[in-house]
Every structure is written in C-alpha cells, then in structure tokens.
N, C-alpha and C positions, 0 to 999 in steps of 0.2 A: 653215267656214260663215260668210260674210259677209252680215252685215244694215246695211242704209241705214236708218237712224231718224230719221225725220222729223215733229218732234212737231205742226208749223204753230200755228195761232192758238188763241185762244179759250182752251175745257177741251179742245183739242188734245195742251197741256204736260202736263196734268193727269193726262189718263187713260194715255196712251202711258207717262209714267215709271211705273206700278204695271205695265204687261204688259212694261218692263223687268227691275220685280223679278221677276218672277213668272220669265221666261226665266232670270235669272241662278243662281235656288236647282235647275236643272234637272239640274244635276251632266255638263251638254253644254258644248263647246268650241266659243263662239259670239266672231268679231269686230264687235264693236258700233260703227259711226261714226255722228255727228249730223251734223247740216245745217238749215242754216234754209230754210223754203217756206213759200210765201204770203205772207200779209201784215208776219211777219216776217221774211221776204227780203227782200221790197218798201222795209220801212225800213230795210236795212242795208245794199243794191243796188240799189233803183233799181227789181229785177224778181223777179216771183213766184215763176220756176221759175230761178234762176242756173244759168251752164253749170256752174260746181263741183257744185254739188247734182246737176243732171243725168248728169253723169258721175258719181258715188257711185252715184245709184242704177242706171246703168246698168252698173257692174262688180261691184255685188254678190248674192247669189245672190236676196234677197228683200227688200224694203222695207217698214216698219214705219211708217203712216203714222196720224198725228193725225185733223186736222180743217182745214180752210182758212176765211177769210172772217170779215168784220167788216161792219157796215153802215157804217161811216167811208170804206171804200174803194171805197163803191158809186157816188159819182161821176165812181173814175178811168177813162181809156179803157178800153173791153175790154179787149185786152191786156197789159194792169198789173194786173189786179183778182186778189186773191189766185185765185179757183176755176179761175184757167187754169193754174194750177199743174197740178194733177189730171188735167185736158184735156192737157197736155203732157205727163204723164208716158207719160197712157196711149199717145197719140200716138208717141212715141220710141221707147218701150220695148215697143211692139206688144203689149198685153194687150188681147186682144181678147174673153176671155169671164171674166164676171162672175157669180162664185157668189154669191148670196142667200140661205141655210138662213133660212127661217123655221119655229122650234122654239119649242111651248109646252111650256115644264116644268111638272110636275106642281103646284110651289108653287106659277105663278104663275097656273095658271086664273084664280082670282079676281081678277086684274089687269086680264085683258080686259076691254073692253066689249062684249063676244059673251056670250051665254052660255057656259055649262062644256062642256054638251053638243055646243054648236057648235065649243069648240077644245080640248077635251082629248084629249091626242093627238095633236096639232096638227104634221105636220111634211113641210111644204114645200121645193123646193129650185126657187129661181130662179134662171134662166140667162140673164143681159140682156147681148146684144152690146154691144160695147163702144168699137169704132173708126170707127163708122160712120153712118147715119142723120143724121137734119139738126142735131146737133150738129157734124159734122163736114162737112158737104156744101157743095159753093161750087156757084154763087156766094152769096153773102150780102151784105148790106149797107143803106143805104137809097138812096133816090132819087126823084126826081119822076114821076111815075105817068104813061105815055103813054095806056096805057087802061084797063078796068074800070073801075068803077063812079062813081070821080073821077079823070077826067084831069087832070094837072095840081096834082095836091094832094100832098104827101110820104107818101111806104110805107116800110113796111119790108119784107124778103123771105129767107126763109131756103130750102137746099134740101133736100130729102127723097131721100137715094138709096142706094139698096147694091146691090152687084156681086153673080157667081152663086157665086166663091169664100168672100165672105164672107157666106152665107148659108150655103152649105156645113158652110164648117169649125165654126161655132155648131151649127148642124145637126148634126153627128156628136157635138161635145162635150155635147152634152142627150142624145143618144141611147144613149151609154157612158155617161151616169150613170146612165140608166137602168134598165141591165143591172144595175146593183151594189145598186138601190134596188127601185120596184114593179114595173118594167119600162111604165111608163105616161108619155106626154109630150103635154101640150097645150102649142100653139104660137098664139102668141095674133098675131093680125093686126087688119087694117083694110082686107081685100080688097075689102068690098062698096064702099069708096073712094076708095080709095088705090092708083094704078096699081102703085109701089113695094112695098105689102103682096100685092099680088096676085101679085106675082113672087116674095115671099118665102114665102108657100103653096105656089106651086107647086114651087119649088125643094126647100122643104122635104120636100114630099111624095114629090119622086123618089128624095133622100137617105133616107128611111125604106124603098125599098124592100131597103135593103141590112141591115135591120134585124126581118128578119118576128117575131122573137119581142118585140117591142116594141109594145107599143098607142098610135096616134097620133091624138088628138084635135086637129081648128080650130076655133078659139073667135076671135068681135069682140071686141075691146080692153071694148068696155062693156059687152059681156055679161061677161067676165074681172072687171073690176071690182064687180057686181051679183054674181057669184060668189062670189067671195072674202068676202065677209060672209055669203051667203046660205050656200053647204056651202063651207067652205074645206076639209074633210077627202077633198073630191074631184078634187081634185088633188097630184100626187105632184111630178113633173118639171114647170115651167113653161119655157117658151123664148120669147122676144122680142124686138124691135129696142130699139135703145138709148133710145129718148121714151120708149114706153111700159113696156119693163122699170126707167126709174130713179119712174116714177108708182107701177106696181104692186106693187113689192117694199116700199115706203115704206106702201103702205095694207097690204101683208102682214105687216110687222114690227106692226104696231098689233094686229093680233092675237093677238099674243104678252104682250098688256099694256105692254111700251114697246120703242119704236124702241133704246134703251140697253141693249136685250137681242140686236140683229143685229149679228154680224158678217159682213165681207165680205172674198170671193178675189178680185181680179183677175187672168189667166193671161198668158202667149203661150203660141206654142206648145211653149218648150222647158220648161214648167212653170216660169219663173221670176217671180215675185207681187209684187203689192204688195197688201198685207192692211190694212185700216182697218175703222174702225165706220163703220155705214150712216148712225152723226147725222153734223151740221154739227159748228159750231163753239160752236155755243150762247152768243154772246158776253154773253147776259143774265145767264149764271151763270156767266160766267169767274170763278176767281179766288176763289170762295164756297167751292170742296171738298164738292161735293155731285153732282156729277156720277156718272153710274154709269161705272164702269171695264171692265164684265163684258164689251159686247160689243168693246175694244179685245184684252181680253184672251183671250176666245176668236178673235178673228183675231189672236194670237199661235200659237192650237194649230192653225188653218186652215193656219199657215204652215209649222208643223214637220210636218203632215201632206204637203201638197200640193210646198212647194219644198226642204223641206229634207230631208223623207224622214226622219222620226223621228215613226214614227205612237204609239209608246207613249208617249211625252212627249204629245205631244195629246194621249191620252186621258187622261192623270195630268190634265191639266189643264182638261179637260169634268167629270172626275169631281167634282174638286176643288172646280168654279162649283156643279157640283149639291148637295157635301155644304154647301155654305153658303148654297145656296137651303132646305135643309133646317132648318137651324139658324134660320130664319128672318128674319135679316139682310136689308137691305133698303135702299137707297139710296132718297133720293124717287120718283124717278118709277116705282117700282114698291113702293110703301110702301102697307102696307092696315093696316085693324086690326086686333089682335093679334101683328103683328110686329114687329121692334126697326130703327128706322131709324138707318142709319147713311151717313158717309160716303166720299167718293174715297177717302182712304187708309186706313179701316177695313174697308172691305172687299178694297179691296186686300191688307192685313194679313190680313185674315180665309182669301180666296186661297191665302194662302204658309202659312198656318198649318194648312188642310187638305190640303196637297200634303205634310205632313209631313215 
C-alpha cells in the first residue's frame, strides 16, 4: 500500500505529521513518500503542483493531503497560486466525487451554535462533484465587454457547465451510498435559474429511476442553505455540483461545532483518493500547535476504509477520536467549559494512546 503525503502550507505540516503517527502504530504495512505542494513547492520549483509531486501522487494507491495557501501568494498569476495545486490534482488524477461526512459526536453538541436538539445526532453525508461546474468550465477569463449593461468597460467571466456523464456517474455514487445509509438523497440544484442546473435535475432524476428503493428529494441551493440550520437532521445523502457542494459542506461542517472536526474523500473511479481536512491552511495559526488534527486524522481512516480497504483500521481509529472526545480533551476550536484544552501534538498523542 502506497500513500503520497503531502503536507502543503500552513498547519498543513502540522496536522498531516500526527495522522502519520497515527497510521504508523497500525501494525499495516504502509510505503510512505513526501512531496512538497503548494506554496511550498512554489518556493522550491517555481510551481504549486511539480510534475515529480504529480507523478507520486498519481502512482500511488492514496494521497495524504495537508492544506494549501497563504495570503503572500495571493498576488501571484492564477496559475502559480498554491490552491491550483488541488485543482490539478483533482484534475489529473480524475477524483471526481467528494465525500463530506458531516458528524456531530455526542461530546461535542455543545460546540454548536445550533441548538442540541437541532444537531444531536447529527449525521450527514455530502457528495459534491468534483471535476467539473465553473471551476473547471472554459472559457474563462477577462475582457472588454462588447454588450450588457457597460459596453466597453472590463469583465470578468467564468463558465458554468456539466455533461450527461458526469452528472451521471455523481448521480449513481449518492445513490449507492444511499442504499448503505437511510436510503434517502436530496440533490440540491439551481433549476429555477440556471440552464446548467436544470439539466442536472433532470439527469439526475432519470438516473434515480434505476434506483426505486431510494427516496429522491429537489431542493434550490438556498432553500438547502436556510435548511441546513433550520432541520439539518432531514437530510441524510446530500448530492451537488462542484460551487455549491464546496459552500454547503463548509456551512455543514459548522454544525458539528468546528470545520477541524470534517474530514474529506476524494474518489475516481477505481476508488483511488486523496483524503485531507475540509480547513485551509489557517496561516494565522501556523506554526502555534494549536490546530486540531482530528479531522486530518479521520481522513486517515476515510482512506483505509475507501482506497486501501482496511475497514477495521478505520474503525480502531473513529473509535479512538471518540474515546478522546470522551475523555474530554479538546483543541481550541472546539474548547468549551469544563474540558481540558489541549494541543496539535497532545491530542495527537492522546489518538495514539487510545488506539492502544
């Protein structure tokens, strides 16, 4: 089993080397190689994603990824900016559907800003396409405006588009998680707008007839948003294009009390991943040890579940975050009163220490 580890910027170094310890006391036979991405490639190459990095992660079976970005490097070209690292990976390496578990554990109710009652129990799974929609859509670029509403004045212009395959194949993979979970999948669009969403309803909707023991909800993007606070426990399976599943998964994680508690799957389709946490790079508190490690280190056990196929390692290692959610431990951003706050490598520590 080959993993590509790529720690990138920030509290990228930080968290990524504790979901190393964590894999190495597993008593598995793992080859581990690094690489630099992002904005630490950028200074040691020139560019964010180098073909050597590229080619690691594209020969080995799963990639281990940090965080990318710094605001220093926000006035390089696009294409130099560490976040096109990620954009390329997915790109090359064809991950096209993105798991989001958004999970409130018991400890950390009180973390929310929801009530208890609105998210105890709390356990979502978003599925945001990932290769496509107007992150990826040409043409793009700027230009001088021939018409609307200032002729003649500078735009800017991105495109919005996805094909009937890959609405498809997202479409199936929400619909097989859902056989495993409540058997329930809202698919969140922007049809009453958006010529593009309205193709993705439709599409979706013919893909679900291959699916009858499946319940299939459409929801607008901002009624999905006005949801997700108002009953988040009424949604089981979420499915969405690439804009609006990297919005809503981001306001999903919030209800779990902190975004430092999601982790995330990237697939293709031969299940081979690249697993990271849903933060950035948090360059405010690089370098402090205070960052939380948990959701790195459950897309550690996303990874031995999903690409490496060692589901009981996973779950030693869900149990493990849980007995030290128990224990009361607690990194900042999900620090309340009465519990013992600690940091990146104590609860790291703390990890390896209930994996026993």
């Amino acid at each position: 089993m080959k993993i590509a580890v790529l720690p990138g910027d920030g509290i990228g170094t930080e968290i990524v080397a504790e979901a190393v310890k964590v894999l190495n006391v597993l008593g598995l036979k793992f080859e581990m190689e690094q690489a630099l991405v992002g904005g630490a490639a950028y200074e040691a190459h020139g560019h964010p994603l180098p073909e050597s990095t590229l080619k690691l992660a594209q020969q080995a079976d799963a990639v281990l990824f940090g965080a990318v970005g710094d605001w220093k490097y926000d006035k390089l070209d696009r294409p130099l900016r560490p976040e096109q690292a990620i954009l390329g990976l997915r790109k090359h390496m064809g991950l096209f559907a993105n798991f989001r578990p958004a999970i409130c554990y018991e400890e950390l109710v009180g973390a929310s800003s929801l009530k208890p009652e609105l998210i105890a129990g709390l356990d979502i799974l978003i599925i945001r396409e990932l290769t496509g929609d107007i992150y990826f859509g040409q043409p793009r670029g700027r230009r001088v405006a021939t018409d609307g509403h200032f002729p003649g004045a500078e735009e800017a212009f991105d495109t919005m588009r996805y094909s009937r395959p890959e609405i498809e194949r997202i479409a199936h993979v929400a619909f097989q998680a859902a056989r495993k979970r409540s058997k329930k999948v809202t698919s969140v669009d922007k049809a009453n707008v958006l010529e593009t969403f309205q193709f993705w309803k439709d599409v979706v909707t013919e893909v679900h007839a291959q699916y009858p023991d499946v319940e299939l909800q459409h929801m607008y993007v901002d009624n999905a948003a006005m949801q997700l606070v108002k009953a988040p426990k009424a949604f089981d399976v979420v499915v969405t294009g690439n804009m609006f599943g990297d919005i809503l998964s981001d306001e999903a994680s919030m209800l779990t009390g902190s975004i430092g508690m999601l982790p995330s799957a990237s697939l293709n389709t031969n299940n081979q991943g690249l697993y990271e946490p849903s933060h950035g790079s948090a360059p405010d508190i690089a370098g402090k040890g205070v960052a939380n490690p948990l959701a790195t280190i459950l897309s550690a056990a996303m990874m031995l579940r999903f690409s490496l196929n060692q589901p009981e390692a996973a779950e030693r290692i869900e149990v493990a975050v849980k007995k030290v959610l128990a224990q009361g431990l607690r990194t900042p951003d999900i620090y309340s009163a009465g519990t013992t706050k600690v940091g990146t490598r104590e609860m790291g520590e703390a990890v390896l220490k209930a994996l026993g």
